[in-house]
TORGU-691109 format. One line per 10 residues: number of its first residue (from 1); their letters; for each residue x, y, z of N, C-alpha, C. Coordinates in steps of 0.2 Angstrom, whole numbers. Each point is the difference from the previous one (the first is absolute). Layout:
BEGIN
NUM) A) X:Y:Z:X:Y:Z:X:Y:Z  ... $
This chain:
BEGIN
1) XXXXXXXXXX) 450:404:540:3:4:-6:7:1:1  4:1:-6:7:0:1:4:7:5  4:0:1:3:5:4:6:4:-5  1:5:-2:3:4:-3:4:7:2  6:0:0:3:3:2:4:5:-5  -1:7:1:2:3:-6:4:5:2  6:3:0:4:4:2:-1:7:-6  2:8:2:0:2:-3:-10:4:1  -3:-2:5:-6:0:0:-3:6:1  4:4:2:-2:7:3:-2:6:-6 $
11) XXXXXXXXXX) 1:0:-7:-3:4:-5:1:-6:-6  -3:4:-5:2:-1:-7:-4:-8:-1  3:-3:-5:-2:-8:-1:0:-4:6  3:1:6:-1:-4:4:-6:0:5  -1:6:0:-7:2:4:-6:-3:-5  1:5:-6:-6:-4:-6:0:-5:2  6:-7:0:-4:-7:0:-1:-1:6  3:3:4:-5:-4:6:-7:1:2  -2:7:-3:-6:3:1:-4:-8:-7  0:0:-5:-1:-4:-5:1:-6:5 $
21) XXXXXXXXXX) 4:-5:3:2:-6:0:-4:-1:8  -1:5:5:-5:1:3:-7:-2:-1  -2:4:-4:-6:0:-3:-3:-8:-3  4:-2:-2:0:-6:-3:-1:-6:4  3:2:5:-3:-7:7:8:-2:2  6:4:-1:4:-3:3:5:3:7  4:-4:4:1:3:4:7:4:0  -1:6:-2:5:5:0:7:-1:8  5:1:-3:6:4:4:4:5:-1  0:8:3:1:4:-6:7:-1:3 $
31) XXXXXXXXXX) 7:3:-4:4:2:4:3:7:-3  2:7:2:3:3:-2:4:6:3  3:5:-2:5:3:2:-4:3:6  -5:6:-2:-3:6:2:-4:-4:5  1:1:6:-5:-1:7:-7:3:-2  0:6:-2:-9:5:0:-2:-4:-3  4:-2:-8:-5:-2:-5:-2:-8:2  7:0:0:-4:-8:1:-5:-2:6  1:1:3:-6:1:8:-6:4:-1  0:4:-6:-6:2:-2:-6:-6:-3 $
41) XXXXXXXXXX) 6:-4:-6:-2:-4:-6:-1:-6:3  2:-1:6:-2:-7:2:-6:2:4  -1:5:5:-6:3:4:-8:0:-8  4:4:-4:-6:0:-4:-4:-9:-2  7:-4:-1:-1:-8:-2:0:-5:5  -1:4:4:0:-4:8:5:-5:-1  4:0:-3:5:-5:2:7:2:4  6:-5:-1:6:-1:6:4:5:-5  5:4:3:7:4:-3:5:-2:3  5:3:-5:7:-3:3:3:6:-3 $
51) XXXXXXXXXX) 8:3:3:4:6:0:7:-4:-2  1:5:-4:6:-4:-3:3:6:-6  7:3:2:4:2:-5:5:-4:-2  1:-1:-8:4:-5:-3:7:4:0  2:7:2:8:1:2:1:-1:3  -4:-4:6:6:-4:6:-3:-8:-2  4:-4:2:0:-8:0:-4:-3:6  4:5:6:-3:0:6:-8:-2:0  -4:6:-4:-7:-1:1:-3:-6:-5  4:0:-6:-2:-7:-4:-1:-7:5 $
61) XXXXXXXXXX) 5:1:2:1:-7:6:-7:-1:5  1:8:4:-5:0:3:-9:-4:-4  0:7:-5:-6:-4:-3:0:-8:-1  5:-2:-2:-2:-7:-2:-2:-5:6  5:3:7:-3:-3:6:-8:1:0  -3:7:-2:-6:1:4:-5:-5:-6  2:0:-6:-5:-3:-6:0:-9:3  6:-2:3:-1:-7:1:-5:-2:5  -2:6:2:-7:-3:7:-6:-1:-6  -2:2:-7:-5:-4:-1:1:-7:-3 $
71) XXXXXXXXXX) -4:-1:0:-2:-10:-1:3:-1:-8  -5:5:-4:3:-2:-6:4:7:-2  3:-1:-8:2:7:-4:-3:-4:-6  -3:1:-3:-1:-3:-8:2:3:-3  0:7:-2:1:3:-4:5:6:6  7:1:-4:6:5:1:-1:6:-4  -3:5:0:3:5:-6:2:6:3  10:-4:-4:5:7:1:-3:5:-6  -3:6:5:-4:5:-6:7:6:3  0:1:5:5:6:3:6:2:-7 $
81) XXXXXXXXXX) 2:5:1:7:2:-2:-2:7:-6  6:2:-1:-1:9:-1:10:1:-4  -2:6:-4:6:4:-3:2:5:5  5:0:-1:5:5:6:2:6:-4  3:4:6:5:6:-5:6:-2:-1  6:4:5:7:-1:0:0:-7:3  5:-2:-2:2:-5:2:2:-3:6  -5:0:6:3:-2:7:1:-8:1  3:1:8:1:-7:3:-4:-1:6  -4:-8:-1:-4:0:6:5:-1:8 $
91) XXXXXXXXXX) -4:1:5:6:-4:8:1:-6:-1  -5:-4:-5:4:-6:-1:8:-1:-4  -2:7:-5:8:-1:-6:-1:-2:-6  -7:2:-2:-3:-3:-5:-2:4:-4  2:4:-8:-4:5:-3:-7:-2:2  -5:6:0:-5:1:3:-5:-4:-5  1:2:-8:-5:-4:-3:0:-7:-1  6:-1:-1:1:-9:1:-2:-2:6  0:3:5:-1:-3:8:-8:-1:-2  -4:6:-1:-7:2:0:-4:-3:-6 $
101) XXXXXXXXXX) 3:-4:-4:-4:-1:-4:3:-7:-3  4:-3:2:3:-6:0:2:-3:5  4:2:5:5:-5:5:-8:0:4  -4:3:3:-2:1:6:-8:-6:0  -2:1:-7:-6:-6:-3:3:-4:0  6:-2:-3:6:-7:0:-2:-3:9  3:5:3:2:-2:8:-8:-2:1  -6:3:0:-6:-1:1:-2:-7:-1  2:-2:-8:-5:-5:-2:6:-6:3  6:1:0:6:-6:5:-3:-1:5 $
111) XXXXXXXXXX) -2:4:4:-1:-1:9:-6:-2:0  -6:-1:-2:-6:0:-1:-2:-6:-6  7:-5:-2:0:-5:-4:-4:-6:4  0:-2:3:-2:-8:4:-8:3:-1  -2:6:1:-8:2:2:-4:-1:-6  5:2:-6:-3:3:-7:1:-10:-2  5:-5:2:-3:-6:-5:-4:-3:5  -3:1:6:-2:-2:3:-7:3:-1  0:5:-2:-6:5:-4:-1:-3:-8  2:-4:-2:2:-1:-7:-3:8:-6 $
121) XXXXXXXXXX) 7:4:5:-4:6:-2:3:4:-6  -4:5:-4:2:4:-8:3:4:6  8:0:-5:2:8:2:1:5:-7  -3:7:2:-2:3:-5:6:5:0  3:3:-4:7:5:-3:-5:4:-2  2:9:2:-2:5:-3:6:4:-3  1:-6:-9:7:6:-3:-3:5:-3  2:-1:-7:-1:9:-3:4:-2:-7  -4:3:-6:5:2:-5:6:3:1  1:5:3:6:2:4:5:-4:-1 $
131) XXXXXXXXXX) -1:-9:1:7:-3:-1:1:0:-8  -5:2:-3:3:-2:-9:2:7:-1  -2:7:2:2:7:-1:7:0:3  2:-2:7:5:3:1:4:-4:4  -2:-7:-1:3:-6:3:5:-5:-4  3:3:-7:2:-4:-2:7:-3:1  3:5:4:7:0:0:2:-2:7  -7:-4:2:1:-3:7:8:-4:2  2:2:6:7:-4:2:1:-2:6  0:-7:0:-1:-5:4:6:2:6 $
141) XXXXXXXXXX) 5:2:-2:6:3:2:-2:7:3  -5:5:1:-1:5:2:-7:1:0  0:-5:7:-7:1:3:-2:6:2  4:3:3:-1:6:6:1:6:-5  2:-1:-7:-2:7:-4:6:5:1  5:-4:0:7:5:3:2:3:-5  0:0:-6:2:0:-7:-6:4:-5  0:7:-1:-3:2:-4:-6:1:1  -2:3:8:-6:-3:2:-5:8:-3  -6:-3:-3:-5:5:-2:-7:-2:3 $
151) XXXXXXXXXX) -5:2:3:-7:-3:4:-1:-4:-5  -2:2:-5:-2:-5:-5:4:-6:-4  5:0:2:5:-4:-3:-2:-7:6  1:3:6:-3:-5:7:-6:-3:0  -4:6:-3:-7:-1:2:-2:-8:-7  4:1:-4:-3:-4:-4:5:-6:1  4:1:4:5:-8:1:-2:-3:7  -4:4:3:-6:-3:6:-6:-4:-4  -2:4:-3:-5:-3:-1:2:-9:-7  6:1:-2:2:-5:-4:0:-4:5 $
161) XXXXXXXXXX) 4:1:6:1:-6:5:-6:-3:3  -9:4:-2:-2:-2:5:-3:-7:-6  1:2:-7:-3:-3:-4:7:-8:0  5:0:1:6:-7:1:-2:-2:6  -1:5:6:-4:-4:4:-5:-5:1  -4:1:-6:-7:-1:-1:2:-10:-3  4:3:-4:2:-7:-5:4:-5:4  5:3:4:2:-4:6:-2:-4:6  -4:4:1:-5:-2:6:-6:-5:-2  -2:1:-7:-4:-7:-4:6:-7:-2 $
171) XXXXXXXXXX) 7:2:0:4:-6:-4:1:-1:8  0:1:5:1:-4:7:-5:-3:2  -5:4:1:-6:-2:5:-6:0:-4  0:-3:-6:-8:-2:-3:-1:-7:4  3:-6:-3:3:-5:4:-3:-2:7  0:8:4:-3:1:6:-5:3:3  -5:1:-8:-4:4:-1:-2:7:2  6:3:-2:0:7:0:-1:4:-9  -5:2:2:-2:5:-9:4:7:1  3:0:-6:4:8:0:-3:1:-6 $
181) XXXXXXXXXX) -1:7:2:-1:3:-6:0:7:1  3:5:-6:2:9:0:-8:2:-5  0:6:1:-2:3:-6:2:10:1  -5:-1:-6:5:11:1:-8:2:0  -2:4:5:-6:4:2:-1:4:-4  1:6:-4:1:4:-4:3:4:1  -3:5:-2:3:7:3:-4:3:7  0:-3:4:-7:3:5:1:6:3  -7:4:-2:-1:6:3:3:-1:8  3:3:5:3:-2:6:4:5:4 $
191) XXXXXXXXXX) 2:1:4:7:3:5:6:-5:-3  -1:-3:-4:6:-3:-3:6:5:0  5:-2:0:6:6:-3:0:4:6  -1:2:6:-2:5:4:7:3:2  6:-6:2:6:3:2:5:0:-4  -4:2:-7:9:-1:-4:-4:11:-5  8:0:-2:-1:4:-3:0:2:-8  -1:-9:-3:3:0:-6:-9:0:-5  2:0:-7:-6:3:-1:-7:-4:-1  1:-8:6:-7:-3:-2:-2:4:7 $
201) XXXXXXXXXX) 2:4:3:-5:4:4:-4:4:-3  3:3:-5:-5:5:-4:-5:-4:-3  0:-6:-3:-5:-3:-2:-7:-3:3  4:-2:8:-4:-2:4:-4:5:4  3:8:0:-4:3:5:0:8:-3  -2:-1:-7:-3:8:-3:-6:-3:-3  -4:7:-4:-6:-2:-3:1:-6:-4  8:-1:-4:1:-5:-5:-2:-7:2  0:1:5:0:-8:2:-6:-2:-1  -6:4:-2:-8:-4:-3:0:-1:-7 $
211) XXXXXXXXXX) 5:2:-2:0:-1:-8:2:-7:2  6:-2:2:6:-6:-2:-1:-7:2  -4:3:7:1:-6:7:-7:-2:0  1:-4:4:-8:-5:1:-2:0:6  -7:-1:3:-3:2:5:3:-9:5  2:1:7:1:-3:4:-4:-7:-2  -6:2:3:-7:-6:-1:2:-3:-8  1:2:-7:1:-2:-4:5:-5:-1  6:3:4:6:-5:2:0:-8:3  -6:4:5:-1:-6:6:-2:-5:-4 $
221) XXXXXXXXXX) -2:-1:-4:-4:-5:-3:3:-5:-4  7:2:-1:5:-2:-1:2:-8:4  4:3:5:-2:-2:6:-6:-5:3  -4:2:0:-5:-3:2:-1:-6:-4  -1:2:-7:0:-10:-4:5:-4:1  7:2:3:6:-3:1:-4:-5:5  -2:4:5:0:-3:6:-7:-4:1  -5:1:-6:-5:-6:0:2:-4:-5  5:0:-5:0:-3:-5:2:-7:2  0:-6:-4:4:-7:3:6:0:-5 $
231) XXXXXXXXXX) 7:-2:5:7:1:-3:-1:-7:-6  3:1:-4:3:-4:-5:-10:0:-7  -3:2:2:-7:0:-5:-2:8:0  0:4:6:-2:8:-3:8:4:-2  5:-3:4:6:4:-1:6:-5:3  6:-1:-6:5:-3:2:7:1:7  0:-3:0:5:1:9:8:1:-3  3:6:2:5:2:-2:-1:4:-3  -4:2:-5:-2:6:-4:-2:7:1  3:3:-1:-2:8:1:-5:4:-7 $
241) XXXXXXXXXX) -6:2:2:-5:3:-5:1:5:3  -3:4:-8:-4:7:-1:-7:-3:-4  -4:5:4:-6:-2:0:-3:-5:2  -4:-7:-4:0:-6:-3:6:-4:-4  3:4:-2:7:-5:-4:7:1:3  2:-5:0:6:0:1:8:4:-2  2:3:4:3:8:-3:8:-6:-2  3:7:-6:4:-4:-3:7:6:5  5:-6:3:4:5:6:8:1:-7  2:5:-1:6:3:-4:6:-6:3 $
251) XXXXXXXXXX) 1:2:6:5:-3:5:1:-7:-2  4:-4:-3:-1:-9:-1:5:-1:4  -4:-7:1:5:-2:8:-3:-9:-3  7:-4:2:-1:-8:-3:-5:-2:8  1:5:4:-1:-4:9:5:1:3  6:1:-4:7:1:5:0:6:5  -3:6:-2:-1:7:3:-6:1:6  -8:-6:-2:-1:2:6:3:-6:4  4:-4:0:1:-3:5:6:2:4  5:5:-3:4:3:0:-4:6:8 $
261) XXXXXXXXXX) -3:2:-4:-5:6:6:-2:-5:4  -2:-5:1:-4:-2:5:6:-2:6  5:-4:-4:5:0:5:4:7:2  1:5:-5:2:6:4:-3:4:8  -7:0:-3:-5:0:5:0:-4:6  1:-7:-1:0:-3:7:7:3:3  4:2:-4:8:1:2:0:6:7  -3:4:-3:-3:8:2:-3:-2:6  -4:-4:0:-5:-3:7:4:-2:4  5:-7:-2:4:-1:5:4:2:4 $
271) XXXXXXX) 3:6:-4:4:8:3:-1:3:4  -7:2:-1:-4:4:3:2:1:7  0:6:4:-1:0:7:-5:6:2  -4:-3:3:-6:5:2:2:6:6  -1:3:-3:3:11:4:-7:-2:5  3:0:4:-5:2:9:1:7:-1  -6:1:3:-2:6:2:4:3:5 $
């Protein structure tokens, strides 16, 4: 049965599908922030955990080292990432939402490339409407959000980026049989929004949130057909959906912008120097 590794796995949709994709006969990997949680979720699933916070690069790396001991990865799903409040900077130098929700899944599926074609594996993108609400004024020129920076203004140019990611990473590596594919989860009932102060907190974490938002497990299912489904006959490679259809993204890009990202990205990487402890 295939091996699946999901980040992000310690609440909300990522627990749901693991609990769901478990069930189903497949072999789970969870990977998430929260040590309790996630050592609870894998203890209840009898499966393997991994610890990993995406504001350091540090631990991304790490992770990727500990994920290259299994035999296969078929399936990659960057589910992890979150809205912030104020505008911080990670020890790497990197606004926190773009680190956490673009650069550090980038770093992930980069390091963990020879495994995934050698997996001929789906990697699955967890965006969000978010990029059409608040990502349209995305600048390629200001990754780091130095310029007029609002949680939501971030949060929804993270999540654009995870959706150019998606279309980039399929115009390089179909060829090599890698399947990409985003979709938007909904609104999932969740600790979503936990550390910001802006107001999808109120919507995530008052009574309102039963009216608006949708239950985790209902989310998961989302998910879940991605990952039984066959690329190019249940869902095309490069494409980002809501729901079952293919979501229509505001943001127009000929190709130049995500390739733009992906090279800015690997630029970041190359930079990069790892903070010792």
């Amino acid at each position: 049965m295939e091996t699946i590794v999901i980040t992000g796995a310690s609440d909300g949709i990522g627990a749901a599908s693991a609990r769901q994709l478990k069930a189903a006969g497949y072999n789970m990997v969870l990977v998430g922030r929260s040590r309790t949680k996630t050592q609870a979720l894998a203890r209840e699933l009898d499966v393997p955990f991994h610890i990993a916070d995406y504001t350091s690069l540090a631990d991304v790396a790490r992770l990727a080292s500990e994920l290259r001991q299994y035999e296969r990865i078929d399936v990659l799903a960057n589910n992890a990432g979150g809205v912030m409040g104020g505008r911080e900077v990670t020890v790497d130098g990197f606004e926190k939402t773009f680190q956490v929700n673009h650069l550090a899944p980038f770093m992930l599926t980069h390091l963990l490339m020879d495994k995934l074609i050698a997996s001929q594996a789906k990697v699955i993108q967890t965006a969000s409407e978010a990029a059409n609400a608040f990502g349209q004024n995305f600048d390629i020129d200001d990754l780091n959000n130095e310029r007029n920076y609002k949680p939501d203004t971030a949060y929804g140019h993270g999540k654009l980026a995870n959706i150019l990611f998606t279309r980039e990473l399929d115009r390089r590596y179909r060829s090599a049989g890698i399947s990409a594919v985003a979709f938007h989860p909904g609104v999932v009932r969740s600790n979503f929004a936990s550390d910001t102060t802006h107001f999808m907190k109120f919507v995530y974490h008052t009574p309102l949130k039963y009216l608006i938002t949708i239950s985790p497990e209902k989310s998961a299912h989302r998910l879940v057909k991605l990952v039984q489904g066959k690329p190019g006959e249940d869902w095309r490679q490069g494409e980002v959906y809501n729901k079952d259809q293919p979501m229509t993204v505001a943001f127009k890009d000929d190709g130049n912008i995500a390739r733009k990202l992906w090279e800015c990205s690997e630029r970041f990487l190359d930079s990069w120097i790892p903070i010792r402890p």
